[in-house]
N, C-alpha and C positions, 0 to 999 in steps of 0.2 A: 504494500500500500504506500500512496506516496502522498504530498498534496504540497501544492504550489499555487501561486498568484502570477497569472500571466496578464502582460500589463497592452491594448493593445489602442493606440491614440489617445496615451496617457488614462485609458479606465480604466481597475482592478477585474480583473474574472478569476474568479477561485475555481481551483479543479482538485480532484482527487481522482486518483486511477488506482484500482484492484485489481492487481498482477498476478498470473498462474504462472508456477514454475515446472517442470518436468527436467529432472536429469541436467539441472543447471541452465535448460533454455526457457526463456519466456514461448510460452505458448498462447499465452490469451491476454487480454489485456481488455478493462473498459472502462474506460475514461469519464465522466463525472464533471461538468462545469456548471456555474450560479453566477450571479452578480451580485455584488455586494446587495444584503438589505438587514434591516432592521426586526431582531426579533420578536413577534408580537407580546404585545401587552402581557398576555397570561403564562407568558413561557421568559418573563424577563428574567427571573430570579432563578434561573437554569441554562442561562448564558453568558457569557462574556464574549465581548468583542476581540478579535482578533488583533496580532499588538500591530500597530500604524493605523490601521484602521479608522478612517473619517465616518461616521454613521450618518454626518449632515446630508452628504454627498450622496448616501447610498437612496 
């Protein structure tokens, strides 16, 4: 599993990709992108913001 912020005309898109391995070779792979946003209301106190992360923006 990996995850990263790839940045593309200066906006953040968050990804996460969940990698199968066999015998030391990647065999599968599926990738996983969001835009930044802000957690709702009822799920605030079960999040934190990622570090840099502008929430205004998002």
């Amino acid at each position: 599993m990996s995850e990263c912020v790839i940045t593309y005309d200066g906006v953040p898109s968050y990804s996460v990709s969940i990698m199968e391995f066999t015998n030391g070779y990647l065999v599968h792979e599926t990738p996983c992108f969001a835009n930044a946003f802000v957690a709702p209301e009822w799920r605030t106190e079960l999040a934190e913001p990622m570090p840099g992360r502008d929430t205004a923006r998002a």
